[in-house]
C-alpha positions as CSV (number, residue, x, y, z in Angstrom):
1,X,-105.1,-173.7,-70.9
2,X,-103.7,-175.9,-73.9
3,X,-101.7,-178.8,-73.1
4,X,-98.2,-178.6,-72.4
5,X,-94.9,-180.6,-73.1
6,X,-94.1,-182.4,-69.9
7,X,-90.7,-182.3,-67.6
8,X,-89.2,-184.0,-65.5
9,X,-91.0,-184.1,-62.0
10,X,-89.1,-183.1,-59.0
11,X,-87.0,-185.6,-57.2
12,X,-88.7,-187.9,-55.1
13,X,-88.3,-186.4,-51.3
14,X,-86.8,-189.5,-49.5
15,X,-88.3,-187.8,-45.7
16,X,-91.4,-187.8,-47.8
17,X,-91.3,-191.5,-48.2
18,X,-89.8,-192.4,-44.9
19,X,-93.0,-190.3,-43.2
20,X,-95.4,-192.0,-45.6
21,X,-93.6,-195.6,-45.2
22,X,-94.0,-195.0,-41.2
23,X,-97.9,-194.0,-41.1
24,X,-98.4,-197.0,-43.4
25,X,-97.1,-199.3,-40.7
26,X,-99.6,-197.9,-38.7
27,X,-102.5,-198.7,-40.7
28,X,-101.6,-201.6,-43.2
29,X,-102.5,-203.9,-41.2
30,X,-106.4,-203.1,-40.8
31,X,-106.4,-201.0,-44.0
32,X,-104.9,-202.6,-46.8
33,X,-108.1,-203.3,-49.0
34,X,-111.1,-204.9,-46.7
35,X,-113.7,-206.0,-48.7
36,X,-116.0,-203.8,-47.1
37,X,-114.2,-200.9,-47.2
38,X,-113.2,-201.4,-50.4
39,X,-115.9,-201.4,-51.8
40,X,-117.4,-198.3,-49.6
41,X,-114.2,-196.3,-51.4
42,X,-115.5,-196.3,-54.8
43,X,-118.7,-194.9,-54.4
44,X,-118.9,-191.4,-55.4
45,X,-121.0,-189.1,-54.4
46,X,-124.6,-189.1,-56.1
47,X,-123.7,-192.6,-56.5
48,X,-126.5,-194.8,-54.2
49,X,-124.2,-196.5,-51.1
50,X,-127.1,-197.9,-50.1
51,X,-127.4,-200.5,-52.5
52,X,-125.0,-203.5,-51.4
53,X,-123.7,-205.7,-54.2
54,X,-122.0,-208.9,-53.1
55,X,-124.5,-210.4,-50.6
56,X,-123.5,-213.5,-52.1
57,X,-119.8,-213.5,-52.6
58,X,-118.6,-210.9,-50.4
59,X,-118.2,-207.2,-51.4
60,X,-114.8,-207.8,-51.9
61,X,-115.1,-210.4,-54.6
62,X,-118.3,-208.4,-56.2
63,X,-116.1,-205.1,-56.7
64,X,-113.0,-207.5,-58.2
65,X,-110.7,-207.3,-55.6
66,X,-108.1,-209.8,-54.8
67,X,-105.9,-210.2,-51.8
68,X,-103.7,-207.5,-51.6
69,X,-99.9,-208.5,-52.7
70,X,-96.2,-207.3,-52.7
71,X,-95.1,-204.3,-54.3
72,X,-95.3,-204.2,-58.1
73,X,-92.0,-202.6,-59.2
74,X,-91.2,-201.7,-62.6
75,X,-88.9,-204.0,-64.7
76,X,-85.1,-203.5,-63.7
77,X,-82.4,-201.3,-65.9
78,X,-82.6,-197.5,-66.7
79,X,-83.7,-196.6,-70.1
80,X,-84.7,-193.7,-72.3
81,X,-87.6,-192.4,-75.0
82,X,-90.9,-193.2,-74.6
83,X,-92.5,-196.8,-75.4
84,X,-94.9,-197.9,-77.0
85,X,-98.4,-198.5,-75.2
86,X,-98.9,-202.3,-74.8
87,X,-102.2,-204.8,-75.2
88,X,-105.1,-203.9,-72.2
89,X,-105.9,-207.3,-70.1
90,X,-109.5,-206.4,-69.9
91,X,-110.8,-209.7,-69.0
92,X,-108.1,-210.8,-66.4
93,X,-106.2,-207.6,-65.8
94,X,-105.9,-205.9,-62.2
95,X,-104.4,-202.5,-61.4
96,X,-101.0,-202.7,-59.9
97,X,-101.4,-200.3,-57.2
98,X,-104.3,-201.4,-55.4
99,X,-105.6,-205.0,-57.0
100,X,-109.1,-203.9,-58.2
101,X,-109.9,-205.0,-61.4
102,X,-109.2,-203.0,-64.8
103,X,-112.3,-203.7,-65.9
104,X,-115.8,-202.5,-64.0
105,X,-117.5,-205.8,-62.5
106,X,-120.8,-206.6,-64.0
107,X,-123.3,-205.3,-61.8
108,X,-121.4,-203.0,-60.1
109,X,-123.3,-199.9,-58.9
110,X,-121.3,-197.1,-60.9
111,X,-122.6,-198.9,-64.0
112,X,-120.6,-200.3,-66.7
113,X,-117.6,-198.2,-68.2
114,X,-116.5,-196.7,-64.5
115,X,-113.0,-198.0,-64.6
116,X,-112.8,-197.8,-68.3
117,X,-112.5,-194.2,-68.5
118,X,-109.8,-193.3,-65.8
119,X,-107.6,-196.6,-67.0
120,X,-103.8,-195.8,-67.3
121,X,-100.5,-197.7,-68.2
122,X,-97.2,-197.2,-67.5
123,X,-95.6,-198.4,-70.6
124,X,-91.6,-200.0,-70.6
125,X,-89.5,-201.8,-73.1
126,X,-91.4,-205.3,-73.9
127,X,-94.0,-205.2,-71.0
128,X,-96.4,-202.7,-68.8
129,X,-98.0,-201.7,-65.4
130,X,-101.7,-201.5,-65.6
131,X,-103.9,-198.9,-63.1
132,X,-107.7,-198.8,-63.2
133,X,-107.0,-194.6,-61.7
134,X,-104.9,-192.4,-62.8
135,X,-104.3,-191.7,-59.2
136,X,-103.1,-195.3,-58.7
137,X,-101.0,-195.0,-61.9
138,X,-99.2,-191.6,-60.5
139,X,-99.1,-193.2,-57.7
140,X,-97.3,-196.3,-58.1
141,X,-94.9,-194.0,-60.4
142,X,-93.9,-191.8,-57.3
143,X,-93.3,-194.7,-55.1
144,X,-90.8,-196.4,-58.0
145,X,-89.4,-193.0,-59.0
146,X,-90.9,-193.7,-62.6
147,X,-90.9,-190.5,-64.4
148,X,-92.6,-190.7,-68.6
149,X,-89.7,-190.0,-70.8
150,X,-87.0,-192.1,-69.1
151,X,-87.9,-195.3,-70.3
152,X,-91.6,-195.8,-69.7
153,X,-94.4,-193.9,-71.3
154,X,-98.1,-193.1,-69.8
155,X,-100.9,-193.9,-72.0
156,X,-104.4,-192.9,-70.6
157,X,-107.8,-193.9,-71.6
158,X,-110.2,-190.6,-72.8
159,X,-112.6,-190.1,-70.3
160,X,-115.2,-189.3,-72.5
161,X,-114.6,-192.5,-74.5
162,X,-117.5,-194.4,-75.6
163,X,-116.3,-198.1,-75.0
164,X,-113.4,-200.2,-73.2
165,X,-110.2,-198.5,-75.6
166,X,-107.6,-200.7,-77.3
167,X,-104.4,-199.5,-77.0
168,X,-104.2,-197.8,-80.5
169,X,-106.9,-195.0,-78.9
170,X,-104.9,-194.5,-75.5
171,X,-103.8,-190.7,-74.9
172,X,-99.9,-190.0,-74.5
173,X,-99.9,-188.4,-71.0
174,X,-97.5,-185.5,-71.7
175,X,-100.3,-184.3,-74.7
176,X,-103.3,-185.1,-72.6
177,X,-105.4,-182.5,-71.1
178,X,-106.8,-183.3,-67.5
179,X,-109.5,-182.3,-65.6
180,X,-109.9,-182.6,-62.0
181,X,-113.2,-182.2,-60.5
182,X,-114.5,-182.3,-57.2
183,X,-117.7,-184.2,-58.3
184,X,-116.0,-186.3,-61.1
185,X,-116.7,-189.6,-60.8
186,X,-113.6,-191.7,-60.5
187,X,-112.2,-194.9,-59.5
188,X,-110.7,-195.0,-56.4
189,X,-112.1,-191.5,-56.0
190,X,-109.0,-190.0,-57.7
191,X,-111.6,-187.1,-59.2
192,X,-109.0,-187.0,-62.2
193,X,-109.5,-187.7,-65.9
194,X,-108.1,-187.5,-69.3
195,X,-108.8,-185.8,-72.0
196,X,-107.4,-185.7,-75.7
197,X,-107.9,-181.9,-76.0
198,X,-108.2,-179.2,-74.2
199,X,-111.7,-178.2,-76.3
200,X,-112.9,-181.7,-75.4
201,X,-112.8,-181.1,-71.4
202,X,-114.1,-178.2,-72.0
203,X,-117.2,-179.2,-73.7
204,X,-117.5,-181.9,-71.1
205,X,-117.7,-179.6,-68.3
206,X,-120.0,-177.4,-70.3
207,X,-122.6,-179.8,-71.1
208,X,-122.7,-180.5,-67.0
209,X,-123.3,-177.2,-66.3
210,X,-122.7,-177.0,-62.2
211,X,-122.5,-180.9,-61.5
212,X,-118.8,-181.3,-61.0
213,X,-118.6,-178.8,-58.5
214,X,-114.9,-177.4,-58.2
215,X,-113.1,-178.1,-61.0
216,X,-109.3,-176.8,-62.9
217,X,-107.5,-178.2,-66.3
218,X,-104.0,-179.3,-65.7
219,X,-101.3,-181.2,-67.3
220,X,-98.8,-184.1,-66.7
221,X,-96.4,-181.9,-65.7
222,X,-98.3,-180.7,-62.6
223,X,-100.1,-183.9,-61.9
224,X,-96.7,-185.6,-61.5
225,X,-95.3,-182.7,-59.1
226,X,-98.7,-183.1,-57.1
227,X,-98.1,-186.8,-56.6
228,X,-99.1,-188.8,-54.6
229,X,-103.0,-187.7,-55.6
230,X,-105.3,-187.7,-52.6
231,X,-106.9,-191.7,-53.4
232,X,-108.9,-193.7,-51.5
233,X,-106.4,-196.3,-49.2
234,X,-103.4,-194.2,-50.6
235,X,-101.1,-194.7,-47.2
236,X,-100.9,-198.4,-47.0
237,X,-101.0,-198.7,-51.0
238,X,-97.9,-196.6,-50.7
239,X,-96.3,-198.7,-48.0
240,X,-97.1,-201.6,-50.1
241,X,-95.2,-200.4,-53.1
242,X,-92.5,-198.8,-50.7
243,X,-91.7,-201.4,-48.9
């Protein structure tokens, strides 16, 4: 289906958020990021688990995680529009949601340009929230209420980029087409990426024939009604941000 112009999402549910903040308090305290773990929930199926990266820093610091922090709000003050998308911190950069890295450690077992193709930012007036998932990015946007349109923007990276983008190639969410795939592989297992058309995904899922298993195109509109996506740690990432 072609793209769409995006709405605004439903409110946030606040017995939704109470619920999730109270099973978070049940598993933050052994959940929130171990290294092992961690690094046992980006593998993706067909990807080989049984090669251990790390053995001599950890897994944890081999994956590019750091300890896990406070929420990461967005800056203070309502606004309006959309802004513009803002410089990528490749080399020191982290995703906001749930620490890992924006950029795919060298070495790593996904190969290089993993994270690079489901990165997203949340874009305000003068500064931005970087994700290495889109799932992190929606997300982090349910748990702050942050809605594109009303003062922040989403800019994705293609999925079927070639390289690490700039920010002059970033995708507008509300024009992107997505594809979720049961077989996609994804950072943080979110099984979500973007596309700049509709044709695009399609001839993406084409040239894979049956690999991606299950699989449906949808827009910003629905994502953002859907969230929080189904991501790997999601309930104590959400009590992080929820507080």
């Amino acid at each position: 289906m072609p793209p769409t112009r995006s709405r605004t999402p439903r409110p946030v549910d606040p017995e939704r958020r109470r619920a999730l903040r109270q099973l978070g308090l049940a598993a933050v305290g052994a959940a929130l990021l171990p290294a092992g773990g961690a690094a046992l929930a980006q593998m993706q199926p067909g990807h080989q688990p049984g090669h251990q990266h790390g053995h001599q820093h950890g897994a944890g610091a081999a994956m590019g995680m750091a300890p896990a922090s406070g929420a990461t709000p967005p800056p203070p003050g309502a606004g309006v529009g959309h802004p513009a998308a803002h410089p990528i911190p490749w080399a020191e950069g982290r995703c906001a949601f749930c620490d890992m890295t924006l950029a795919t450690p060298a070495g790593a077992p996904q190969g290089a340009g993993f994270r690079e193709r489901t990165y997203a930012q949340w874009a305000f007036a003068g500064e931005a929230r970087h994700f290495e998932s889109i799932g992190c990015a929606l997300g982090w946007a349910y748990a702050h209420g942050v809605v594109d349109g009303e003062g922040a923007a989403l800019y994705l990276a293609a999925y079927d980029q070639d390289g690490p983008p700039g920010r002059d190639a970033l995708l507008s969410g509300p024009t992107a087409t997505f594809l979720w795939a049961e077989r996609l592989p994804a950072s943080m297992m979110a099984r979500v990426g973007a596309f700049a058309r509709h044709a695009d995904a399609v001839a993406f899922v084409v040239a894979r024939h049956d690999q991606l298993g299950r699989r449906r195109f949808v827009d910003l509109t629905l994502l953002a009604d859907l969230a929080p996506l189904p991501i790997a740690n999601l309930v104590p990432l959400l009590q992080r941000q929820l507080g």
